[in-house]
mmCIF file of the N, C-alpha and C atoms, coordinates in Angstrom:
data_MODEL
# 
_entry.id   MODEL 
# 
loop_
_atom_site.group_PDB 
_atom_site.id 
_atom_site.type_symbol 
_atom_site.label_atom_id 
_atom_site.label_alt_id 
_atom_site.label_comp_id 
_atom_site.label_asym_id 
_atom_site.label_entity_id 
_atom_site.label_seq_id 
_atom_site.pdbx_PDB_ins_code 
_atom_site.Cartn_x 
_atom_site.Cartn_y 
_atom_site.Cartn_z 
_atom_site.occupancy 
_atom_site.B_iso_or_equiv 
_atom_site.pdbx_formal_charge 
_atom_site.auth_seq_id 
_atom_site.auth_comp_id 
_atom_site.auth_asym_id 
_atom_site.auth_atom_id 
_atom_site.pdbx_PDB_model_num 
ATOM 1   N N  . UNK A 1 1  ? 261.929 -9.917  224.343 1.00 0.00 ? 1  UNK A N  1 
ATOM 2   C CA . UNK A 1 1  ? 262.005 -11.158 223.581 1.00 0.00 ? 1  UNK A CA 1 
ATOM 3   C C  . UNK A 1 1  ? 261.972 -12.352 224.547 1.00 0.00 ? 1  UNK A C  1 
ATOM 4   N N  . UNK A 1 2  ? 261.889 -13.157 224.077 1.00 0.00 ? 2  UNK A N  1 
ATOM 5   C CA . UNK A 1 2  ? 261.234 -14.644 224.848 1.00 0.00 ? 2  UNK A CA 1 
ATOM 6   C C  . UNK A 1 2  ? 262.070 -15.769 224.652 1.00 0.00 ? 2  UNK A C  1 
ATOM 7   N N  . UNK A 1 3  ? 262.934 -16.357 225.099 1.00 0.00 ? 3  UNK A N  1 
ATOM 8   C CA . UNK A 1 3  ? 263.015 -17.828 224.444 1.00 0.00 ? 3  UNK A CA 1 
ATOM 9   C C  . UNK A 1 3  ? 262.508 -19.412 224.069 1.00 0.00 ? 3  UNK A C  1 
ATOM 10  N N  . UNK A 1 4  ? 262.721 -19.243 222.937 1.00 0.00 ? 4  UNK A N  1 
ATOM 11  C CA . UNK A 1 4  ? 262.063 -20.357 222.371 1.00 0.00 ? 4  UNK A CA 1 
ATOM 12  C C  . UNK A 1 4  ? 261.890 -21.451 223.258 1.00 0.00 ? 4  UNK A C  1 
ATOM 13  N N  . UNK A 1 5  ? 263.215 -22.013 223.648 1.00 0.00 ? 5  UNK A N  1 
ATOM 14  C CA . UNK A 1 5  ? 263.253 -22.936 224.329 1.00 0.00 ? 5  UNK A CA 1 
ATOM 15  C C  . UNK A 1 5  ? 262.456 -22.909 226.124 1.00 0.00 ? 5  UNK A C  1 
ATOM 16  N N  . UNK A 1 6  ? 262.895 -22.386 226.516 1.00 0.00 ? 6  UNK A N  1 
ATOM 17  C CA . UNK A 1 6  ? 262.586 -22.331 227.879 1.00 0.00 ? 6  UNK A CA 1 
ATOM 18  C C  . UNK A 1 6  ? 261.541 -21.175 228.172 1.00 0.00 ? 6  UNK A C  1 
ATOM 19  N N  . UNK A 1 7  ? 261.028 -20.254 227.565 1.00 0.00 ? 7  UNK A N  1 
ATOM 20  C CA . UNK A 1 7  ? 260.284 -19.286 227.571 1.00 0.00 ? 7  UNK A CA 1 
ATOM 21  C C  . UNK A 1 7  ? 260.302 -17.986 228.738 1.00 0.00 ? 7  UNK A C  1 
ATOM 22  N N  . UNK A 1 8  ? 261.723 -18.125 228.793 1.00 0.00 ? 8  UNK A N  1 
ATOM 23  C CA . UNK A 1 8  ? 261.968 -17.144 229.803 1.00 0.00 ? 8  UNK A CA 1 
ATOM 24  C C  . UNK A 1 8  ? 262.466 -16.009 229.064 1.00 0.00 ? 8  UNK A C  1 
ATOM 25  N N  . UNK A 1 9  ? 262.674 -14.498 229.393 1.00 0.00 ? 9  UNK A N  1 
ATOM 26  C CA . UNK A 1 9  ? 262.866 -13.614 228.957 1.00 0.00 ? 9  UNK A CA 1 
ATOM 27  C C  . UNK A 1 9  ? 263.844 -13.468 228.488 1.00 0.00 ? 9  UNK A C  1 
ATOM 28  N N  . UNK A 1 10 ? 264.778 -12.687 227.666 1.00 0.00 ? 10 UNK A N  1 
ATOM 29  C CA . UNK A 1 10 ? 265.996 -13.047 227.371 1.00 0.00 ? 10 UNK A CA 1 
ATOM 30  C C  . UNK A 1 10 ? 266.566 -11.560 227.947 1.00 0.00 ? 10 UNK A C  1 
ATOM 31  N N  . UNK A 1 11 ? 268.122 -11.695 228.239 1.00 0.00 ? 11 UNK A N  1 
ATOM 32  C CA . UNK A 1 11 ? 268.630 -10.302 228.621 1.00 0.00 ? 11 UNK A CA 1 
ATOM 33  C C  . UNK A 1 11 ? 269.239 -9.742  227.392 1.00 0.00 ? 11 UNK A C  1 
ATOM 34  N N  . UNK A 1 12 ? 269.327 -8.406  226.930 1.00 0.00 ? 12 UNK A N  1 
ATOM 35  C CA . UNK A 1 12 ? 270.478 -8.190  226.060 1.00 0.00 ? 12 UNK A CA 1 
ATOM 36  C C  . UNK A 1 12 ? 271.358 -7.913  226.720 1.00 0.00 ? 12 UNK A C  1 
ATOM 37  N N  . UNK A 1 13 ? 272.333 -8.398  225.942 1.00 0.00 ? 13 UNK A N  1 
ATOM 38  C CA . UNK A 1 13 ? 273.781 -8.075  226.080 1.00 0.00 ? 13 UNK A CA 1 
ATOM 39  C C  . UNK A 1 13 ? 274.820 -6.864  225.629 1.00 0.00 ? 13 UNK A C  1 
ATOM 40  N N  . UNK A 1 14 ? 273.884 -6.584  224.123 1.00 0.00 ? 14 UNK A N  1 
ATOM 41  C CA . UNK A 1 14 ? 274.506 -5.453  223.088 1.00 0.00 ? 14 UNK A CA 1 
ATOM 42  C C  . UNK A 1 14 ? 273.613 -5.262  222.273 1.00 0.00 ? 14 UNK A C  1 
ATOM 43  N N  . UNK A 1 15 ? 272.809 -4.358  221.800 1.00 0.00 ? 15 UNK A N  1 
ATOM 44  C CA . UNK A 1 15 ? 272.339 -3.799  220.730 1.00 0.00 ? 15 UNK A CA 1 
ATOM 45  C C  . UNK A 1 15 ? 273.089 -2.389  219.990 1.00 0.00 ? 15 UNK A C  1 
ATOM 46  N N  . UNK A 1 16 ? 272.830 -2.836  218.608 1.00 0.00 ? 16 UNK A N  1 
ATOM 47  C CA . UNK A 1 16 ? 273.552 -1.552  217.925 1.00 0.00 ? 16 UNK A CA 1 
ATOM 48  C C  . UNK A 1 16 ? 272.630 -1.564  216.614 1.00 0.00 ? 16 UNK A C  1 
ATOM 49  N N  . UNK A 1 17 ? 272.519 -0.761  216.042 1.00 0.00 ? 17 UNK A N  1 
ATOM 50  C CA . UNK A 1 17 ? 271.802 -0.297  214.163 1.00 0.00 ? 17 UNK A CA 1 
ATOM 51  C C  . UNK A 1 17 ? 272.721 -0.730  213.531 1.00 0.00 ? 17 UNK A C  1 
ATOM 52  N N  . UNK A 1 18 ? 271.611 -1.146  212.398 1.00 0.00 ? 18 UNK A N  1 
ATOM 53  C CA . UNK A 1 18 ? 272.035 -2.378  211.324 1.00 0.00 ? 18 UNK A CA 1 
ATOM 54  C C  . UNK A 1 18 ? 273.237 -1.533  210.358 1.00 0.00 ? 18 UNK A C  1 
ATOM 55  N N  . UNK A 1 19 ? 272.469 -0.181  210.406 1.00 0.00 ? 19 UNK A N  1 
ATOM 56  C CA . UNK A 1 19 ? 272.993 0.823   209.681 1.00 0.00 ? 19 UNK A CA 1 
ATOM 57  C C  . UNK A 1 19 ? 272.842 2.351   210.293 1.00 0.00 ? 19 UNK A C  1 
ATOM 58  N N  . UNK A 1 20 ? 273.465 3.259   210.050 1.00 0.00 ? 20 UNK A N  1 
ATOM 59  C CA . UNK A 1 20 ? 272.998 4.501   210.857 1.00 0.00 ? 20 UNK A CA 1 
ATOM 60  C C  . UNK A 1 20 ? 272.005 5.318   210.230 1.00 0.00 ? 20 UNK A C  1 
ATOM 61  N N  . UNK A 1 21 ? 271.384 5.339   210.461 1.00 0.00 ? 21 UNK A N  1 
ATOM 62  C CA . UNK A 1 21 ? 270.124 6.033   210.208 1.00 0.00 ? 21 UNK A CA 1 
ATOM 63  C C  . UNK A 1 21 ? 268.784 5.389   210.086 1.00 0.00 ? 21 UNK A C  1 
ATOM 64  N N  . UNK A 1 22 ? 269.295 3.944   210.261 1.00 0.00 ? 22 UNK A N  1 
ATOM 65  C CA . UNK A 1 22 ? 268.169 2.856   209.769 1.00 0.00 ? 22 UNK A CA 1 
ATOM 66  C C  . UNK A 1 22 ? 267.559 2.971   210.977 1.00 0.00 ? 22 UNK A C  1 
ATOM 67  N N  . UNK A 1 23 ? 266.211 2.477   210.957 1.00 0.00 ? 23 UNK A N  1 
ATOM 68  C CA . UNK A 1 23 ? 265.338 2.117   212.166 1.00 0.00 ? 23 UNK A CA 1 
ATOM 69  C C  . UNK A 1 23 ? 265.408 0.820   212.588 1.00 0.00 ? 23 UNK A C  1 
ATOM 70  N N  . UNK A 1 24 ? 266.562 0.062   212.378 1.00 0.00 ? 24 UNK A N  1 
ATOM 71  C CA . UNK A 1 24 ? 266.294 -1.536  212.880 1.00 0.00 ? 24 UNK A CA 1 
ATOM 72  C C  . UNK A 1 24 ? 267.611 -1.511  213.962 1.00 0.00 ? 24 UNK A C  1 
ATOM 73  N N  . UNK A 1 25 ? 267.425 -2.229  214.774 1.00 0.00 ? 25 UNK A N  1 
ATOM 74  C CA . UNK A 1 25 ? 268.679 -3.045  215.588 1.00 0.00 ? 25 UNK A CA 1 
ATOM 75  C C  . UNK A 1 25 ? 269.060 -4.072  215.077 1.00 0.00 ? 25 UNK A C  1 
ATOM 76  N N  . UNK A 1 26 ? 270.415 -4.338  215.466 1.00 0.00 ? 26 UNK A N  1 
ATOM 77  C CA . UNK A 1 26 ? 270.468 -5.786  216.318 1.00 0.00 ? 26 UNK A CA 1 
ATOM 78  C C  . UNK A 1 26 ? 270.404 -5.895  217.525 1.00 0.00 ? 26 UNK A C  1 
ATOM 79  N N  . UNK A 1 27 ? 270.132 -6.946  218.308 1.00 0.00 ? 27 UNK A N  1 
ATOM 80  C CA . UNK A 1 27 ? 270.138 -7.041  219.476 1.00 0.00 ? 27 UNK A CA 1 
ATOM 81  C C  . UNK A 1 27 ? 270.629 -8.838  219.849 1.00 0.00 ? 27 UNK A C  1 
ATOM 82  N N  . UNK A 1 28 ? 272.084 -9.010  220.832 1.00 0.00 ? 28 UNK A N  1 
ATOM 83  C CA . UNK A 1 28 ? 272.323 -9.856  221.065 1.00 0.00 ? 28 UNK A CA 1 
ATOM 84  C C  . UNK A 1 28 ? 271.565 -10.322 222.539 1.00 0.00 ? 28 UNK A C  1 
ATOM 85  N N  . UNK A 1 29 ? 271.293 -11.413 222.523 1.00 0.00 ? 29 UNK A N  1 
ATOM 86  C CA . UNK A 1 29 ? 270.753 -11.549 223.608 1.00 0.00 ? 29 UNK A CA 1 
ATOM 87  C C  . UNK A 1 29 ? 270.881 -12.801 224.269 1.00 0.00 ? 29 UNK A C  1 
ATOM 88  N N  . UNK A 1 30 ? 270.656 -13.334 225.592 1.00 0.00 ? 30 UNK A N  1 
ATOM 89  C CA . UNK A 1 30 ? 271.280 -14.398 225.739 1.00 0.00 ? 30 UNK A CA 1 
ATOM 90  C C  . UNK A 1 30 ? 270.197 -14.762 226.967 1.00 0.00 ? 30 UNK A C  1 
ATOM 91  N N  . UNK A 1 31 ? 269.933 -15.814 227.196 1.00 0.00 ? 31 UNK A N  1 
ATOM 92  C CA . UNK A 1 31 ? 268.297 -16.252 227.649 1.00 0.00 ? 31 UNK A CA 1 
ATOM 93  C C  . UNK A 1 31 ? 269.095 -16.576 229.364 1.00 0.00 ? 31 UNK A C  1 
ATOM 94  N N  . UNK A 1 32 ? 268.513 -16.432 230.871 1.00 0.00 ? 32 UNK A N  1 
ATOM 95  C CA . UNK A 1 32 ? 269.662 -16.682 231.899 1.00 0.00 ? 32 UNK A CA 1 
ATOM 96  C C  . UNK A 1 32 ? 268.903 -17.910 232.318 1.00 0.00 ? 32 UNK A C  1 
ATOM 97  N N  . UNK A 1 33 ? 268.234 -18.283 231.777 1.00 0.00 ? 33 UNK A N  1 
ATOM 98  C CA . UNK A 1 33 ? 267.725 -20.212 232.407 1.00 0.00 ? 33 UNK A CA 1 
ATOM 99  C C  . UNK A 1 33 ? 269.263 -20.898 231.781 1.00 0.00 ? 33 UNK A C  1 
ATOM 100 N N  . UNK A 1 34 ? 269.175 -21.098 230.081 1.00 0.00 ? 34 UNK A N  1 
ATOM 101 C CA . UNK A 1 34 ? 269.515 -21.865 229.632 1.00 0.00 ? 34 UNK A CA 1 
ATOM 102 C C  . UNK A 1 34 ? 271.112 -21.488 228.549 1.00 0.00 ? 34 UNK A C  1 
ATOM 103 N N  . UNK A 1 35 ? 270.905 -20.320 229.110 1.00 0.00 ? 35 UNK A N  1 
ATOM 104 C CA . UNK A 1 35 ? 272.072 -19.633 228.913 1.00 0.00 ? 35 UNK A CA 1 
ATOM 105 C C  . UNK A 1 35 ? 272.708 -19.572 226.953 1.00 0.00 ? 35 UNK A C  1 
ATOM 106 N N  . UNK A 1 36 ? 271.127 -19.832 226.312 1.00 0.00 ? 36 UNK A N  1 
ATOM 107 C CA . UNK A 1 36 ? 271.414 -19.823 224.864 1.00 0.00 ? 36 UNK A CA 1 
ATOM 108 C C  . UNK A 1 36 ? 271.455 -18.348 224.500 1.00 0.00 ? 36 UNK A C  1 
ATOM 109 N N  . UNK A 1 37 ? 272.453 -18.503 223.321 1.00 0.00 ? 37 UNK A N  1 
ATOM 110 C CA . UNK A 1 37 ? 272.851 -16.865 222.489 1.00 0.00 ? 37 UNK A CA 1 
ATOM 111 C C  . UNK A 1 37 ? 271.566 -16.478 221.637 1.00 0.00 ? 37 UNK A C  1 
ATOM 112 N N  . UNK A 1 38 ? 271.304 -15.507 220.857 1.00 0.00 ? 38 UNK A N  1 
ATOM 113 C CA . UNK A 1 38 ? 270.094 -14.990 220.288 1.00 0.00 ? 38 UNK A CA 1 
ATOM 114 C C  . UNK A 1 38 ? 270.878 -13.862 219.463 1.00 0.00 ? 38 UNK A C  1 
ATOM 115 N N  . UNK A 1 39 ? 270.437 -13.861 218.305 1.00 0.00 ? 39 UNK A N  1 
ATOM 116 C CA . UNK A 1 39 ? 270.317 -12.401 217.659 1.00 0.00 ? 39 UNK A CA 1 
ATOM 117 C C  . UNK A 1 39 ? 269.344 -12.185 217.153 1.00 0.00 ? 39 UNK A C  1 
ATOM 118 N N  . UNK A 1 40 ? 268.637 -10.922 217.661 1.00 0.00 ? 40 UNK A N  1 
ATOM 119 C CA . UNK A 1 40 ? 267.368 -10.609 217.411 1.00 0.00 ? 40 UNK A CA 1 
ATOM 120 C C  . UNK A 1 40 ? 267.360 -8.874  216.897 1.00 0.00 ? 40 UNK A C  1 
ATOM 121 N N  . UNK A 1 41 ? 266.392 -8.895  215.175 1.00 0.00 ? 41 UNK A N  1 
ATOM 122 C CA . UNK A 1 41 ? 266.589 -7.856  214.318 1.00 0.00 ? 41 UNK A CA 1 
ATOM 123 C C  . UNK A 1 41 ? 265.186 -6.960  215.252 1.00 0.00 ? 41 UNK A C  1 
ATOM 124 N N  . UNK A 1 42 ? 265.409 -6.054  215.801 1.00 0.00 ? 42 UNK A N  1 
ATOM 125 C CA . UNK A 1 42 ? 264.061 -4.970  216.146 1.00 0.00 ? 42 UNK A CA 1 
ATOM 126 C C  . UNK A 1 42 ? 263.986 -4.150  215.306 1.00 0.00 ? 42 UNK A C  1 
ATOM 127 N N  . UNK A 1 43 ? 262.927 -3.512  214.911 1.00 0.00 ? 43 UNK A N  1 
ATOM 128 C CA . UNK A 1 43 ? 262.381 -2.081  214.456 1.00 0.00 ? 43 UNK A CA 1 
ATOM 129 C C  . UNK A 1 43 ? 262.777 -1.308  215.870 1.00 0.00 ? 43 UNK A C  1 
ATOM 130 N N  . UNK A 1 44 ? 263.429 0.505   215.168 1.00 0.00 ? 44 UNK A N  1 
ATOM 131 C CA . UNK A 1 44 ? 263.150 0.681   216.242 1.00 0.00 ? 44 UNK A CA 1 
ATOM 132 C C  . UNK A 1 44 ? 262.113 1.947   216.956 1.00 0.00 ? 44 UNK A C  1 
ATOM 133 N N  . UNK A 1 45 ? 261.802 1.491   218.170 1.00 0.00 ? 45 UNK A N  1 
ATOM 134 C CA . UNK A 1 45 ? 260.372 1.909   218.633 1.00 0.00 ? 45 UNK A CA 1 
ATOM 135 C C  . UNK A 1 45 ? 260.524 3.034   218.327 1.00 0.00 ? 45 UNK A C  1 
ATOM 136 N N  . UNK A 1 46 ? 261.301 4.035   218.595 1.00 0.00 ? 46 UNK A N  1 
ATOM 137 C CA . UNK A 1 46 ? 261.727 5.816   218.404 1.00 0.00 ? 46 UNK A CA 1 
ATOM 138 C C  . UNK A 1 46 ? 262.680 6.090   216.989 1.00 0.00 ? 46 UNK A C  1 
ATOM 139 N N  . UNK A 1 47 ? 261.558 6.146   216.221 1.00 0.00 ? 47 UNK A N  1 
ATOM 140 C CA . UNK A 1 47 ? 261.986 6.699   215.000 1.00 0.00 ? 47 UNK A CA 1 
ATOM 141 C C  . UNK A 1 47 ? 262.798 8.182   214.913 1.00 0.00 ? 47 UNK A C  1 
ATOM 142 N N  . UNK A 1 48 ? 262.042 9.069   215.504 1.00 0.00 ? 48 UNK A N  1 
ATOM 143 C CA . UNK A 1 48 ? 262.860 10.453  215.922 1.00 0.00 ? 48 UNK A CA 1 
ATOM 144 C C  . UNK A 1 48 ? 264.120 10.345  216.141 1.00 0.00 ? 48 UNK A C  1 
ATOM 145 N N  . UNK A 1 49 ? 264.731 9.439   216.799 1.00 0.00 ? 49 UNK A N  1 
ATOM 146 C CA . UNK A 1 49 ? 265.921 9.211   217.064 1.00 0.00 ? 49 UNK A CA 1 
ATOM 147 C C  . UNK A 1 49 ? 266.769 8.925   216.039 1.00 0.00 ? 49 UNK A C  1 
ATOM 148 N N  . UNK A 1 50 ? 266.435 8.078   215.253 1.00 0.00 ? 50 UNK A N  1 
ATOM 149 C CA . UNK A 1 50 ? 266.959 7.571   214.145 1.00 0.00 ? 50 UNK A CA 1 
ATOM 150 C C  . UNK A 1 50 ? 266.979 8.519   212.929 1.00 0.00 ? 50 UNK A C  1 
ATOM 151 N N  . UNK A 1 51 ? 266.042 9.418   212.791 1.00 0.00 ? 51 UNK A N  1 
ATOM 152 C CA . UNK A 1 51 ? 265.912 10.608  211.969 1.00 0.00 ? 51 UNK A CA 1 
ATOM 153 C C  . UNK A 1 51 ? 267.074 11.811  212.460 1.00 0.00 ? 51 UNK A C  1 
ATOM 154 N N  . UNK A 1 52 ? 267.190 12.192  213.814 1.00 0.00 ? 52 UNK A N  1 
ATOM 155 C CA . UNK A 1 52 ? 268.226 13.082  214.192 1.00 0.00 ? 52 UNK A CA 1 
ATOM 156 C C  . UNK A 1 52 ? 269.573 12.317  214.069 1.00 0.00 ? 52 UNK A C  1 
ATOM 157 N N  . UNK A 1 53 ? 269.960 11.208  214.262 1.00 0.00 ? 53 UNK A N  1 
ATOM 158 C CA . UNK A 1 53 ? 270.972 10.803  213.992 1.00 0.00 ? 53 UNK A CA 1 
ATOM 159 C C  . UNK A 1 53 ? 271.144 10.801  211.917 1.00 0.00 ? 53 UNK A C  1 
ATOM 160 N N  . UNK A 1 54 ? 270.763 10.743  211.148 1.00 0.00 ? 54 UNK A N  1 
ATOM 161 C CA . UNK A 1 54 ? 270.587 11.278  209.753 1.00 0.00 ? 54 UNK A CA 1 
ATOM 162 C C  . UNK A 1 54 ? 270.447 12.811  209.790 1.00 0.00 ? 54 UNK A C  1 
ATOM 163 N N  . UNK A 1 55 ? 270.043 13.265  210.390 1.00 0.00 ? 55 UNK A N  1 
ATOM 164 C CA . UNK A 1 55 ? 269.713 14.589  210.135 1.00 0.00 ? 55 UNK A CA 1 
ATOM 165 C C  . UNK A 1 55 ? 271.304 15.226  210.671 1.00 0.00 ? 55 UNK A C  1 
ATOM 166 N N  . UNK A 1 56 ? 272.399 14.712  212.160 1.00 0.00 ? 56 UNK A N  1 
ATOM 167 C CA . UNK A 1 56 ? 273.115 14.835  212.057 1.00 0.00 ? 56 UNK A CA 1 
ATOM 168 C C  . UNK A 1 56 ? 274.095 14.694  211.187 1.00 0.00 ? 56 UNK A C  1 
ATOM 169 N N  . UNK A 1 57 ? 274.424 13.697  210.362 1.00 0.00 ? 57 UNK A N  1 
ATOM 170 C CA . UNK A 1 57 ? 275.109 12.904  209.941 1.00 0.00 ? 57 UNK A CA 1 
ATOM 171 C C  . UNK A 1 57 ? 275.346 13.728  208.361 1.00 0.00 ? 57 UNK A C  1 
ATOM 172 N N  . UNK A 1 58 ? 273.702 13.760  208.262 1.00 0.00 ? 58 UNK A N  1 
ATOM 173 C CA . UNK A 1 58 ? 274.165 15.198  206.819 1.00 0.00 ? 58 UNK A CA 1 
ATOM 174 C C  . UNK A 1 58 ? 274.495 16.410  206.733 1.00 0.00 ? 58 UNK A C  1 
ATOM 175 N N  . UNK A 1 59 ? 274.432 17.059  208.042 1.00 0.00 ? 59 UNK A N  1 
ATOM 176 C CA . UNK A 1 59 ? 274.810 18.249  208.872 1.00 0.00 ? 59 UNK A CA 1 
ATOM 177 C C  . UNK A 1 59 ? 276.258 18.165  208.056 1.00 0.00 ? 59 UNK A C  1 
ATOM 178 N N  . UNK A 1 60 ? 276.970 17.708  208.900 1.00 0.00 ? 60 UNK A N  1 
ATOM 179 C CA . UNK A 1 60 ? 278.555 17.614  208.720 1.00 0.00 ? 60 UNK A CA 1 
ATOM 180 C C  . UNK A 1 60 ? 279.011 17.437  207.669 1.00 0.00 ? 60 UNK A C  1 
ATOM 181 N N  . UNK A 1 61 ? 279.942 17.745  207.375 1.00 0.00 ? 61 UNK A N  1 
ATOM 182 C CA . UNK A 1 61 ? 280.734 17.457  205.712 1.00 0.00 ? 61 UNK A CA 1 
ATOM 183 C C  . UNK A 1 61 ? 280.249 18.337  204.674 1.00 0.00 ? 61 UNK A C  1 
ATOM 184 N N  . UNK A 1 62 ? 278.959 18.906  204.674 1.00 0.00 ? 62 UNK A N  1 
ATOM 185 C CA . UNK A 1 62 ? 278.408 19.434  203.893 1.00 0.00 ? 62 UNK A CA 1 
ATOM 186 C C  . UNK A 1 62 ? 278.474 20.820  203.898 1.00 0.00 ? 62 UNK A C  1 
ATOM 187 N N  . UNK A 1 63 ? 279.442 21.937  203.248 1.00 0.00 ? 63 UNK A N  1 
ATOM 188 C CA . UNK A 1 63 ? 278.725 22.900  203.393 1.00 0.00 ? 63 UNK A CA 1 
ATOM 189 C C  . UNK A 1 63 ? 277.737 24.025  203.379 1.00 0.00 ? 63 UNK A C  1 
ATOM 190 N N  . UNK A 1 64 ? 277.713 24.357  203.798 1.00 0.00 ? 64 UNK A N  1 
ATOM 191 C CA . UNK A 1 64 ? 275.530 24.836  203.680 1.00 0.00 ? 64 UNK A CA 1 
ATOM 192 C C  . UNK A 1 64 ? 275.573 26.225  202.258 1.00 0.00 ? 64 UNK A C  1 
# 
């Protein structure tokens, strides 16, 4: 991600899912020119991931 203002890259700080199993982030991020905050929603790139974490998640509790 980029910032608006100064167009320098931004670092994250913390990303976590909106929800578990969802494919989106958040991602906080904070730009090191100008030192502005950001929250930025991603898709995320590795869906597989996001599918085994659901695929865990119904595992448990359930018995087969």
């Amino acid at each position: 991600m980029i910032c608006p203002n100064c167009l320098k890259k931004l670092k994250v700080i913390d990303s976590r899912e909106t929800s578990p199993g969802s494919n989106e982030r958040i991602q906080k991020c904070v730009c090191p020119e100008c030192e502005q905050k950001y929250c930025v929603a991603v898709k995320n790139e590795r869906p597989d991931v996001a599918t085994t974490i659901t695929t865990k998640k119904l595992m448990t509790g359930y018995p087969a």
